[in-house]
BATOR-574275 format. One record per residue (C-alpha): x, y, z. Coordinates in nm, 4 decimals. Each point is the difference from the previous one (the first is absolute). Layout:
<atoms>
<xx->X&yy->Y&zz->Z> $
...
</atoms>
This chain:
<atoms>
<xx->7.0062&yy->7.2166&zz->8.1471> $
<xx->0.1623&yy->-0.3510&zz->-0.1376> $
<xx->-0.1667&yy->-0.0965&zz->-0.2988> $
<xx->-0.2024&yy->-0.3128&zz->-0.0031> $
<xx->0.2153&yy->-0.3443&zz->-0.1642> $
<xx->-0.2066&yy->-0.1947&zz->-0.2502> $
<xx->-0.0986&yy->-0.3515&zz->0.1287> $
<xx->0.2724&yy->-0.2710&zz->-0.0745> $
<xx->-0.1846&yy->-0.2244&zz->-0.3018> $
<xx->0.3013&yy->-0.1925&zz->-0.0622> $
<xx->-0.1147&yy->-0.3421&zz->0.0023> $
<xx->0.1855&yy->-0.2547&zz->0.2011> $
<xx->0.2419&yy->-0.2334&zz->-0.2077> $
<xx->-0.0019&yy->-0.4093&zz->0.0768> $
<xx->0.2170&yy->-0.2420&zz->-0.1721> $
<xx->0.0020&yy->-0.2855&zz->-0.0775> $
<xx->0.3469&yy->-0.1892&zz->-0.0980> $
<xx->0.0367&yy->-0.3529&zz->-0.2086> $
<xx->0.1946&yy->-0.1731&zz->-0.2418> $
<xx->-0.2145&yy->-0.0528&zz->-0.2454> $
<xx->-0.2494&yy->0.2944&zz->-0.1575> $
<xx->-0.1795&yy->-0.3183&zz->-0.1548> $
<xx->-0.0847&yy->-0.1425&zz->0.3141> $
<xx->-0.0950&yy->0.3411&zz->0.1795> $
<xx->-0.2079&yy->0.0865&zz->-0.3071> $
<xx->-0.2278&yy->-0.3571&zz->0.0327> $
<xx->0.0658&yy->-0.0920&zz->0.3655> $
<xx->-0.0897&yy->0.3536&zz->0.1691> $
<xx->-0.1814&yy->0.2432&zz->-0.2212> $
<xx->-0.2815&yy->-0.0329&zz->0.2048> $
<xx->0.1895&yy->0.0956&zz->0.2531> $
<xx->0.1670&yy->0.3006&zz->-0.2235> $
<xx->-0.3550&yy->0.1168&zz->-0.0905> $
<xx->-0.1257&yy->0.0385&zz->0.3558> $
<xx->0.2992&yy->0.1911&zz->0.0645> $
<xx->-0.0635&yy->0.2779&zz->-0.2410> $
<xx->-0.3678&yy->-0.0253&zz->0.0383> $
<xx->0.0461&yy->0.0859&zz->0.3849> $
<xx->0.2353&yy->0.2926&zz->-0.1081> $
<xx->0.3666&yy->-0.0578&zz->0.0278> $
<xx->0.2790&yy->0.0464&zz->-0.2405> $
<xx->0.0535&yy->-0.3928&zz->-0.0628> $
<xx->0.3741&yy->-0.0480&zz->-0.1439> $
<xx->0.1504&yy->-0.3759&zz->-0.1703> $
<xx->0.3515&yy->-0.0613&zz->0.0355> $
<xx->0.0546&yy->-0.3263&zz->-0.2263> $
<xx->0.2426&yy->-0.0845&zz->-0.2622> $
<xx->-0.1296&yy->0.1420&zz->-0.3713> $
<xx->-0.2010&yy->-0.2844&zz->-0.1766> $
<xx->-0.3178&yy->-0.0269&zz->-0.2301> $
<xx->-0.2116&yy->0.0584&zz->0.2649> $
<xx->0.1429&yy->0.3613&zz->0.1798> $
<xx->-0.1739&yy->0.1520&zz->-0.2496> $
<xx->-0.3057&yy->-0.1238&zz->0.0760> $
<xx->0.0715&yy->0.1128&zz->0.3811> $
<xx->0.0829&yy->0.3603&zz->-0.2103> $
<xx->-0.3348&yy->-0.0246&zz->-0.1570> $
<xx->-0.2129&yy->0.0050&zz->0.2938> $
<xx->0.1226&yy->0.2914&zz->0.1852> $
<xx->0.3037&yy->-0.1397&zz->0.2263> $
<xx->0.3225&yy->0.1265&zz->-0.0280> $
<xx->0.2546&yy->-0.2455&zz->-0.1051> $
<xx->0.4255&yy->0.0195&zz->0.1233> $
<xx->0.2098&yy->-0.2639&zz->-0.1704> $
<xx->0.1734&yy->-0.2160&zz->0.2012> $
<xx->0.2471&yy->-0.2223&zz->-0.1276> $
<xx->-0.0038&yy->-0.3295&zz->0.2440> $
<xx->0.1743&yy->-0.2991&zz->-0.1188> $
<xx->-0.1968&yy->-0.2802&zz->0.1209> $
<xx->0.2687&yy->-0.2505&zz->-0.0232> $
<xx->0.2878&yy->0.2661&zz->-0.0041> $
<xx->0.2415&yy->-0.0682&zz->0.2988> $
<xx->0.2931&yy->0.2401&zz->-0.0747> $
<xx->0.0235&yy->0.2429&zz->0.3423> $
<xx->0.0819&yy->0.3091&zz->-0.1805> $
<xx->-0.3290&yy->-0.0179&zz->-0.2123> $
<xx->-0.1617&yy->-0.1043&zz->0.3109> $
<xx->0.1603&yy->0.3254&zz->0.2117> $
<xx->-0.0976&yy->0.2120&zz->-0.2822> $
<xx->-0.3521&yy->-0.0932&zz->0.0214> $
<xx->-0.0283&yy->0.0585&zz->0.3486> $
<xx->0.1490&yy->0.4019&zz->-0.0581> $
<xx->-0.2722&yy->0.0635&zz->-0.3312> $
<xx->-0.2463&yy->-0.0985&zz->0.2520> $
<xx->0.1499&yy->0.2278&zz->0.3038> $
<xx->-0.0171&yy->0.2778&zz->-0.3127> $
<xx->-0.3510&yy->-0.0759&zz->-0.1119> $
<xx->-0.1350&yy->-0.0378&zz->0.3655> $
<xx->0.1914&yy->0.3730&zz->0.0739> $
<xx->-0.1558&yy->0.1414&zz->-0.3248> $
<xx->-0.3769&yy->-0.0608&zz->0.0475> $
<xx->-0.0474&yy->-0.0824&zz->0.3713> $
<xx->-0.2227&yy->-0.2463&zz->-0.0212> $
<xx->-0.2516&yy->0.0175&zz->0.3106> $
<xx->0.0168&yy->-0.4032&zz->-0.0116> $
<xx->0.1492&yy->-0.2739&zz->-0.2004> $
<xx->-0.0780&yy->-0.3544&zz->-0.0962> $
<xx->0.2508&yy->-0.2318&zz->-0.0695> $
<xx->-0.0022&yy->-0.3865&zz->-0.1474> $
<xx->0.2252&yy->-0.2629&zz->-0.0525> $
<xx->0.2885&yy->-0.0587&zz->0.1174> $
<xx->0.2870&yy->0.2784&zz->-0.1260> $
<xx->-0.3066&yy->0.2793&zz->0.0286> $
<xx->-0.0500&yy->-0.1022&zz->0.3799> $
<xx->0.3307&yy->-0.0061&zz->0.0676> $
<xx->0.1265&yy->0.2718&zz->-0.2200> $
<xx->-0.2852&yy->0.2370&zz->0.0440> $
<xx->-0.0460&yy->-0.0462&zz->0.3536> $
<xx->0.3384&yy->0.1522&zz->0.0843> $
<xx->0.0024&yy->0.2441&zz->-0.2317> $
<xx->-0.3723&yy->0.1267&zz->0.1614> $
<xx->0.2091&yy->-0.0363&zz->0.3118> $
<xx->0.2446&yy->0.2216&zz->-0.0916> $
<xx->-0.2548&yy->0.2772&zz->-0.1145> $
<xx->-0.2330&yy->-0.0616&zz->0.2768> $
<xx->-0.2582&yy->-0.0966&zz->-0.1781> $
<xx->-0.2560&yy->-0.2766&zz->0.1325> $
<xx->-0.0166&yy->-0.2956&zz->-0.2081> $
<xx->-0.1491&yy->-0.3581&zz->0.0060> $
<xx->0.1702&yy->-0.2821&zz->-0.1095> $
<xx->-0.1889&yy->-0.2829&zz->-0.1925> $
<xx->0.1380&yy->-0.3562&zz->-0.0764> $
<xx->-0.1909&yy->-0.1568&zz->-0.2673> $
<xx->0.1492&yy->-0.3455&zz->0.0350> $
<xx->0.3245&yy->-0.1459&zz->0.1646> $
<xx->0.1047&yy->-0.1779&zz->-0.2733> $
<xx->0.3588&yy->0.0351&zz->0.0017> $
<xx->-0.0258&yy->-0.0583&zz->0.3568> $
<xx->-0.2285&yy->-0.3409&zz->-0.0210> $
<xx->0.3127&yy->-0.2125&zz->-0.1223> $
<xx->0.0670&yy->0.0769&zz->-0.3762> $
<xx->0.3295&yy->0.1404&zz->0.0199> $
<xx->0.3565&yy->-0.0317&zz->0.1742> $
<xx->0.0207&yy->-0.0018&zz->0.3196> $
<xx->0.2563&yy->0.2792&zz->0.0574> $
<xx->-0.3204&yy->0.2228&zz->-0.2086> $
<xx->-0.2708&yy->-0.0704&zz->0.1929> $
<xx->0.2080&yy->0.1195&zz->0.3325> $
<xx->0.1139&yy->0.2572&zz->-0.1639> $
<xx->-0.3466&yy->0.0979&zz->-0.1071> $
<xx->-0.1517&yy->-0.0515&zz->0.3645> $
<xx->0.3334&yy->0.2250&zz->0.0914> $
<xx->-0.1210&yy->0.3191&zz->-0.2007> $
<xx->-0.3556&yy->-0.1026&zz->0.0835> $
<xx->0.0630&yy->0.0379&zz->0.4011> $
<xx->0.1507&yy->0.3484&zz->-0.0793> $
<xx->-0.2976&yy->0.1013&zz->-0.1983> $
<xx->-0.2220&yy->-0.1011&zz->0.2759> $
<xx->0.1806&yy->0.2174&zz->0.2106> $
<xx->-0.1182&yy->0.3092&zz->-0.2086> $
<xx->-0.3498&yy->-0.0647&zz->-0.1182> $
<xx->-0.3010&yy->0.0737&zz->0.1517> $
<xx->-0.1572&yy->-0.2735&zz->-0.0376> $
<xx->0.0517&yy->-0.3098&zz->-0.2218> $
<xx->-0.2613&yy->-0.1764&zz->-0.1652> $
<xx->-0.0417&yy->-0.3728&zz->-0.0985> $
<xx->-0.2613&yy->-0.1796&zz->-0.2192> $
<xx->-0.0250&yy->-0.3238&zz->0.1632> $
<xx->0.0559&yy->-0.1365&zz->0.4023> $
<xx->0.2979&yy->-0.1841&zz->-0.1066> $
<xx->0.2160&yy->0.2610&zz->-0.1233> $
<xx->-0.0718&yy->0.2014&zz->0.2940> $
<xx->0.0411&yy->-0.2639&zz->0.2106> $
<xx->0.3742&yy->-0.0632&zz->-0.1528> $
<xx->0.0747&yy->0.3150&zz->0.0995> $
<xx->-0.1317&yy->0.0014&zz->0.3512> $
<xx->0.2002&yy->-0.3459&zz->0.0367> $
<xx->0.3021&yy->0.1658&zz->-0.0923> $
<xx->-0.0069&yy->0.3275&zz->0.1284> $
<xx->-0.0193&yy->0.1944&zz->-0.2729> $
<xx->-0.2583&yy->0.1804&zz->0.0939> $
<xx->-0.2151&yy->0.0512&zz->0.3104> $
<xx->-0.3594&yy->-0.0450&zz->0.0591> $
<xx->-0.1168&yy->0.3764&zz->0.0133> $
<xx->0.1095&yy->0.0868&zz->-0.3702> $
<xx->-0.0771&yy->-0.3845&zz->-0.1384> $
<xx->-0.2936&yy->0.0784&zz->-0.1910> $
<xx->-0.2296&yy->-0.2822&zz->-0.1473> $
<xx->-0.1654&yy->0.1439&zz->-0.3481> $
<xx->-0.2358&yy->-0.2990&zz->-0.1651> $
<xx->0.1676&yy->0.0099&zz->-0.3421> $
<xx->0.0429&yy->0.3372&zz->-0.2543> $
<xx->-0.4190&yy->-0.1193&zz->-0.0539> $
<xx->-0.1234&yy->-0.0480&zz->-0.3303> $
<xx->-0.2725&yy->0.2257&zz->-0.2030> $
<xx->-0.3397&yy->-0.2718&zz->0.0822> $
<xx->-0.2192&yy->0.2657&zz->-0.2224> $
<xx->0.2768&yy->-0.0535&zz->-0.3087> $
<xx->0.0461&yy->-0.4191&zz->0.0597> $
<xx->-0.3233&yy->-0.0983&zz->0.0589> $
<xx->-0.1400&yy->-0.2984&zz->-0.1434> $
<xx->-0.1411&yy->-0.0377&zz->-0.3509> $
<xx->-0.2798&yy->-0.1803&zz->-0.1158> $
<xx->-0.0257&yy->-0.3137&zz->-0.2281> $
<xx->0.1340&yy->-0.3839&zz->0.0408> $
<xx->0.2482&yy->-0.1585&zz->-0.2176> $
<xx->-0.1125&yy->-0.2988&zz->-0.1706> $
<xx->-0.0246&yy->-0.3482&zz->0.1877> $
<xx->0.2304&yy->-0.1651&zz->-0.2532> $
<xx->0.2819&yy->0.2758&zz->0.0028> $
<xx->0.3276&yy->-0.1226&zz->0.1621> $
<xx->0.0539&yy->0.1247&zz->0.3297> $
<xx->0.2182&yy->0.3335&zz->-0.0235> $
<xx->0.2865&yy->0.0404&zz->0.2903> $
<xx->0.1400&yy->0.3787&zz->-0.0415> $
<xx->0.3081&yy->0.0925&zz->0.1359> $
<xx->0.0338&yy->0.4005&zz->0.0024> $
<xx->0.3377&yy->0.1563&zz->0.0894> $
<xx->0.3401&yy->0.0519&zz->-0.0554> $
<xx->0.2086&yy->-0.2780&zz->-0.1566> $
<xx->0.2036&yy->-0.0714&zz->0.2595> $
<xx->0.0899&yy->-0.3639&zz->0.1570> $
<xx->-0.1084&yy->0.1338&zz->0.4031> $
<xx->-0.4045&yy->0.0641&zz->-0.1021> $
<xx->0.0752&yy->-0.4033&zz->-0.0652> $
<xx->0.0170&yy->-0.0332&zz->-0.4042> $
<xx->0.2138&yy->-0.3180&zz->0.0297> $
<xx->-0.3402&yy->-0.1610&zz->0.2121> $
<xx->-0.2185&yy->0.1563&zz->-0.2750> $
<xx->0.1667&yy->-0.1095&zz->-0.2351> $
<xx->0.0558&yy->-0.3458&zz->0.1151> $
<xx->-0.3980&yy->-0.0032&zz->0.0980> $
<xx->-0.0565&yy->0.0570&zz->-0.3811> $
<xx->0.2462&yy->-0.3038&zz->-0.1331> $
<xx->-0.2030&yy->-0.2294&zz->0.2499> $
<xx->-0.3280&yy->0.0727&zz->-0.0904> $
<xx->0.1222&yy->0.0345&zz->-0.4039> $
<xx->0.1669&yy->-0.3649&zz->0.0338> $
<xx->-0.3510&yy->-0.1390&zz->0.1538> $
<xx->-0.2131&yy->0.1181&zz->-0.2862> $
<xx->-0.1744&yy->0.2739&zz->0.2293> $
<xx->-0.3013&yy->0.2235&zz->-0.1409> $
<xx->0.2106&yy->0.2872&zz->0.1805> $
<xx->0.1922&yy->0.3169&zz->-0.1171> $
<xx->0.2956&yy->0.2072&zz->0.1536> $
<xx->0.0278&yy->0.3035&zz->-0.0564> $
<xx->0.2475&yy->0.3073&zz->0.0715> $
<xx->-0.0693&yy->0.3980&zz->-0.0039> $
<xx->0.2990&yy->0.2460&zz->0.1205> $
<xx->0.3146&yy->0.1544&zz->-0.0198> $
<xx->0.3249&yy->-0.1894&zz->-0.1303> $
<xx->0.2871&yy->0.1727&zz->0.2018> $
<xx->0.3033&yy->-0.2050&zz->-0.0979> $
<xx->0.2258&yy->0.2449&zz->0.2175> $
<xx->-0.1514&yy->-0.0884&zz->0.3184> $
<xx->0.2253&yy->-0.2362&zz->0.1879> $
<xx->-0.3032&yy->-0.2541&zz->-0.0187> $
<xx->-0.1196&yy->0.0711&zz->-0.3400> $
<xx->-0.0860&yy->-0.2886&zz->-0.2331> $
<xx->0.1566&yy->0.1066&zz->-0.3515> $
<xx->-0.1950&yy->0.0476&zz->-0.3224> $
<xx->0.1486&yy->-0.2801&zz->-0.1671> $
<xx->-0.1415&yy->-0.2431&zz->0.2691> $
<xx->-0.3648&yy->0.1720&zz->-0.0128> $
<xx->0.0379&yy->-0.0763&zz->-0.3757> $
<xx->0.0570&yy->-0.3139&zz->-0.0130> $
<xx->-0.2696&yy->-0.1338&zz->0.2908> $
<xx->-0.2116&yy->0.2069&zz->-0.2647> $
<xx->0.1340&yy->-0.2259&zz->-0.2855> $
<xx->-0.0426&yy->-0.2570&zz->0.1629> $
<xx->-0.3950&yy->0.0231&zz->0.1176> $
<xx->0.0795&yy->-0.0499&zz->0.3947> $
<xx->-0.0619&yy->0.3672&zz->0.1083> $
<xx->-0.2129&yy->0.2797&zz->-0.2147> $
<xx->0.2154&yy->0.3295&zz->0.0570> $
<xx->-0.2750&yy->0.2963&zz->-0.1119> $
<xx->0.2646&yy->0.2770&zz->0.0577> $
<xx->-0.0502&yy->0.3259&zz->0.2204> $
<xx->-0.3343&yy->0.2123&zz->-0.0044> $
<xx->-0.1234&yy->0.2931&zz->0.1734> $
<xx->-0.2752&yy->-0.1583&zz->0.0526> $
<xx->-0.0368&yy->-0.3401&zz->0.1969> $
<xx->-0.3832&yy->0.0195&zz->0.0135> $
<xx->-0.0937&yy->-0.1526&zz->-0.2796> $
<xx->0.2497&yy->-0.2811&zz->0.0485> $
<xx->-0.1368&yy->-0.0393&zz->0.3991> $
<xx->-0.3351&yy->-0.0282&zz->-0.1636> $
<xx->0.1174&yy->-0.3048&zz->-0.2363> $
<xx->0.1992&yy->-0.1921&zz->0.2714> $
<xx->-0.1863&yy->-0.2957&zz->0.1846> $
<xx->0.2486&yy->0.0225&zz->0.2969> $
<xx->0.2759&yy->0.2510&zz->0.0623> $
<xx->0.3657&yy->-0.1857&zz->0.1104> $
<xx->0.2940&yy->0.1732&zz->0.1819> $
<xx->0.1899&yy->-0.2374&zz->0.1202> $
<xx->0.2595&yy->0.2350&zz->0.1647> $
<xx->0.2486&yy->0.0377&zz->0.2169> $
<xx->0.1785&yy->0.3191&zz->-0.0084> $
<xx->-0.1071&yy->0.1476&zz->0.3488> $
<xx->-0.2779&yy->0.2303&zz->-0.1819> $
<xx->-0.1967&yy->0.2739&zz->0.1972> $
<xx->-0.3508&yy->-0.0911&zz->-0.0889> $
<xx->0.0627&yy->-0.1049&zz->-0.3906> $
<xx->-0.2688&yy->0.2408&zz->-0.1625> $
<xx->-0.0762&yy->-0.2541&zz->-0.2594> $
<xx->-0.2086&yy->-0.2328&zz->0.2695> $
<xx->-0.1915&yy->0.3217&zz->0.1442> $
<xx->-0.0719&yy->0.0743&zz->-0.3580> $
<xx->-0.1234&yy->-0.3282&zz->-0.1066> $
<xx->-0.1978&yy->-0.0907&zz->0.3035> $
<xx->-0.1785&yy->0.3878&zz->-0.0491> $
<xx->-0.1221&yy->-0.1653&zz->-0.3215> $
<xx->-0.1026&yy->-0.3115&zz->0.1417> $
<xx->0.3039&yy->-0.2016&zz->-0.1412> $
<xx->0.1004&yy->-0.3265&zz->0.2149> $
<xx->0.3170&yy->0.0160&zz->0.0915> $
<xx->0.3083&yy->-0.2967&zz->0.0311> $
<xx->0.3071&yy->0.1724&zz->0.1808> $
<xx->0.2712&yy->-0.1384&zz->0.2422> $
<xx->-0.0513&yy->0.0031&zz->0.4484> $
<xx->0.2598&yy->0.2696&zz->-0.0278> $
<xx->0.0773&yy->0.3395&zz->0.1221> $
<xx->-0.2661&yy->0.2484&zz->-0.1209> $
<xx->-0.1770&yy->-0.2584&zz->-0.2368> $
<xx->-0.1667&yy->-0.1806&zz->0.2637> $
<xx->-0.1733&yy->0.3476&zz->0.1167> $
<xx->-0.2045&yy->-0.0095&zz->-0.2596> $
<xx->-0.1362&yy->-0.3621&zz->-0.0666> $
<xx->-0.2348&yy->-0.1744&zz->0.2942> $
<xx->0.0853&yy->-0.3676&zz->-0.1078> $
<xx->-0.2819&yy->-0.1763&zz->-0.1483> $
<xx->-0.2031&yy->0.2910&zz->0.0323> $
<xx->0.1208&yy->0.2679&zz->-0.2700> $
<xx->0.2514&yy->-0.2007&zz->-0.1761> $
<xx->0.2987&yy->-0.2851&zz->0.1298> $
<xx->0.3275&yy->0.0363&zz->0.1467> $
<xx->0.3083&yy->-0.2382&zz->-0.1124> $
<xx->0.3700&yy->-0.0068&zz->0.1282> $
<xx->0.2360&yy->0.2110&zz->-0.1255> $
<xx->0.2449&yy->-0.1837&zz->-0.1915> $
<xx->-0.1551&yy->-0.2777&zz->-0.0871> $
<xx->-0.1334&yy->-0.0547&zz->-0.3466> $
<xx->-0.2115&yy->-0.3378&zz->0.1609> $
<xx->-0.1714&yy->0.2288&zz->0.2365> $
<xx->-0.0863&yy->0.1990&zz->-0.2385> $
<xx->-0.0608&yy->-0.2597&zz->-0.2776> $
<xx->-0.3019&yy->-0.1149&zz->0.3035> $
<xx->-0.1450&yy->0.3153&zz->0.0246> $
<xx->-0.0955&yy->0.0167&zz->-0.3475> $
<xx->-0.1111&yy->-0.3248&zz->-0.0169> $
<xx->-0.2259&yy->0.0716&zz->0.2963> $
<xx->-0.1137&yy->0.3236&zz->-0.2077> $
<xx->-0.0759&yy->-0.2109&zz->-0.2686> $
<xx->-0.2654&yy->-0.2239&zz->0.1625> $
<xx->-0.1614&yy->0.2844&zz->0.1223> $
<xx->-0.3075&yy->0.0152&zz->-0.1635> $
<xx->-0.1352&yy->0.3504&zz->-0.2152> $
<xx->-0.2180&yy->0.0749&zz->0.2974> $
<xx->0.2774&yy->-0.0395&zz->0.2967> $
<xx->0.2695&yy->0.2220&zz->-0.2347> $
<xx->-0.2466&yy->0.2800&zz->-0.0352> $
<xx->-0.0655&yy->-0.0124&zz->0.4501> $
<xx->0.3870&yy->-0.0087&zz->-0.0158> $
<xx->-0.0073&yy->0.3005&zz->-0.1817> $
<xx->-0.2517&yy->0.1782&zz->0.1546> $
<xx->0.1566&yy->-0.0631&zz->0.3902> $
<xx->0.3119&yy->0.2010&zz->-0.1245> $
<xx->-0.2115&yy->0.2909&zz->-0.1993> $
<xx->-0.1494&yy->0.0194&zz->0.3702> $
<xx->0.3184&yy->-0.0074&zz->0.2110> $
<xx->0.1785&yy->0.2517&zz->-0.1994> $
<xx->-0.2851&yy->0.2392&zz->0.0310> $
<xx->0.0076&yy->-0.0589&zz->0.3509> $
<xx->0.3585&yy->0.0201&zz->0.0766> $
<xx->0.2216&yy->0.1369&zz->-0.3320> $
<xx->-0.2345&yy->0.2761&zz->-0.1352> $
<xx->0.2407&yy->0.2794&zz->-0.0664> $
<xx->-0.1741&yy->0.2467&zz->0.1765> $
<xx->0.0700&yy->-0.1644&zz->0.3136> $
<xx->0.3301&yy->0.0689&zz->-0.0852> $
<xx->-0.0134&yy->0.3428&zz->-0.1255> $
<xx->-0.1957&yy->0.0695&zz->0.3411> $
<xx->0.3282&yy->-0.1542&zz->0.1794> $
<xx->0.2265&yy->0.2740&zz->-0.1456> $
<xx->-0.2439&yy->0.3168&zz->0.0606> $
<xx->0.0420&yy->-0.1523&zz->0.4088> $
<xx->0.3656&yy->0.0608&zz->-0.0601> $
<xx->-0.0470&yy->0.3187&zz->-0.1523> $
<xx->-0.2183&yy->0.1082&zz->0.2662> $
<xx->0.2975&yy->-0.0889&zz->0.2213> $
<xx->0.2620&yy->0.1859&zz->-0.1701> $
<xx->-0.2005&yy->0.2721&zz->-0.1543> $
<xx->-0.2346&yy->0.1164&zz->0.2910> $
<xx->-0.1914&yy->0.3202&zz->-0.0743> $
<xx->-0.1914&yy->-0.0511&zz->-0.2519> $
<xx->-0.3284&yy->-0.1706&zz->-0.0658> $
<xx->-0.0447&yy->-0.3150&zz->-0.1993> $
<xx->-0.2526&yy->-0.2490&zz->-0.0834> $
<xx->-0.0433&yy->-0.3006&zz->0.2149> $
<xx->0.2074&yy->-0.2683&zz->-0.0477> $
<xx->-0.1732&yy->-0.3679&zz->-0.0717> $
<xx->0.2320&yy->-0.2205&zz->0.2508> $
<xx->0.2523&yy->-0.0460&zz->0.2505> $
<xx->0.3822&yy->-0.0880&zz->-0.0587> $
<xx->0.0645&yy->-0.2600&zz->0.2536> $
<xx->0.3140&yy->0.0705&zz->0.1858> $
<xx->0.2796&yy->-0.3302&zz->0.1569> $
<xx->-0.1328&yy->-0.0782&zz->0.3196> $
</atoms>
């Protein structure tokens, strides 16, 4: 008689794969949580930084992966590509999740090449909206068409991107996937109580990197107009310096607007709450081809008013005149109008401002509209086993 096999416990294994261990830590742990919370074996492959072990902490298991965001040397490149062929042979993943641009490209042929399903995510074009050489940017779109031959679906953030790659035939309409944003936590940026006093200048936050595409120069030049006119107003600047980014604004220049009294730099946190809370009006004036710039989602969930440019993937979340005012990219006049605008708004039409974009993220960016996006793909890839209902429908090219 054959003896009787133990069921198979072995818990599936998903992946998710990113530059950045900071940005998968405070972009998609709600994402990471559900995961393990509905069971599977939930792995990050990131390079190393403060925040892996935080990822270590709460139960995932964390790979090193050592992606040179601005490295363009081909053999580091290649060898990328075979550490990922090994890691993806080692642990058969049952699905993987890849973002930004040398992940989706990378990754997705390497899960080719192991036959595993993955899903390619693009979380902003930016490269590909303009801001580099030419001969880059085809290049780019080059590796991008091969990728799109592999995944299994790719994802976008915003109609525009998806659109661009409709347009060019990059993709085709049954794997275009339309996700509305990464979402933000509405439970964690909600809005807090209490009014700043009537005779407090008029805070404008910026809150990003340091980098001349999210539109520092118009910020900055904003802040000399309304400093040269006497205005009760004050500019202000929360994020990340990153002098080796092809765009980065150095520390020496961030110094010396400091010195000078035209722009407020408050240096990185962990925490942008409190500074949300603090700002009258929240400015990104960019124009770096974002996804859905997770600073807007999270200052509208706290009933911020928002200033940012009619541009790709900042215009998704601003209704113009409703929950905050769009300007031209490029154009520190536009810009310069908006605020003024702002500024004659009285206490009563800021705070209905506010309020209309608390009430549109809920309605359209709560992350678990997005979380219930990824359990439909799941469902597709994974059949078999039961899972809870998901909250909304990906919206497919059409």
């Amino acid at each position: 008689m054959r003896k009787r096999q133990p069921p198979n416990t072995a818990k599936q294994r998903i992946a998710l794969v990113a530059n950045s261990s900071w940005y998968t830590y405070n972009f998609r742990i709600g994402l990471l949580r559900r995961l393990k919370d509905e069971g599977y074996e939930v792995y990050v492959l990131a390079p190393k930084d403060h925040y892996s072990t935080r990822l270590i902490a709460e139960g995932y298991r964390f790979i090193h992966l050592p992606i040179g965001i601005y490295n363009r040397n081909p053999f580091s490149e290649l060898a990328i590509i075979l550490q990922l062929i090994r890691i993806y042979r080692r642990y058969r993943f049952a699905l993987i999740f890849h973002y930004t641009a040398k992940p989706n490209i990378y990754g997705t042929l390497a899960a080719a090449w192991c036959r595993i399903p993955s899903v390619a995510i693009t979380t902003g074009l930016g490269l590909l909206r303009g801001h580099s050489k030419r001969f880059s940017r085809l290049a780019l779109m080059a590796l991008y068409r091969l990728a799109a031959l592999f995944t299994n679906e790719m994802w976008f953030l915003n109609r525009d991107d998806q659109q661009l790659f409709l347009d060019k035939g990059v993709i085709g309409p049954g794997k275009a996937v339309l996700l509305p944003s990464e979402g933000v936590d509405i439970r964690w940026f909600r809005p807090q109580g209490g009014e700043r006093p009537a005779a407090a200048p008029t805070r404008f936050l910026y809150a990003g990197r340091i980098v001349w595409s999210k539109g520092i120069r118009e910020f900055y030049e904003a802040a000399r107009y309304f400093r040269d006119r006497g205005a009760k107003v004050s500019f202000e600047m929360v994020g990340f310096i990153v002098p080796e980014h092809p765009d980065g604004v150095s520390y020496e220049l961030v110094q010396e607007w400091k010195q000078q009294g035209i722009l407020h730099y408050l240096g990185e946190t962990e925490d942008i709450r409190p500074f949300l809370a603090e700002a009258d009006c929240v400015v990104l004036p960019s124009f770096f081809g974002e996804g859905v710039p997770r600073i807007l989602l999270e200052a509208a969930s706290m009933a911020r008013p928002i200033i940012t440019t009619d541009y790709v993937g900042c215009r998704d979340v601003v209704e113009h005149g409703r929950n905050g005012l769009l300007c031209r990219p490029k154009d520190p006049q536009s810009l310069i109008s908006a605020m003024e605008f702002f500024l004659s708004m009285s206490p009563e039409e800021r705070y209905r401002m506010g309020l209309a974009g608390r009430k549109k993220v809920v309605r359209e960016f709560d992350e678990q509209i997005v979380i219930g996006d990824y359990f439909k793909a799941i469902n597709r890839y994974l059949p078999g086993k039961k899972r809870r209902r998901a909250v909304h429908s990906s919206k497919k090219a059409h």
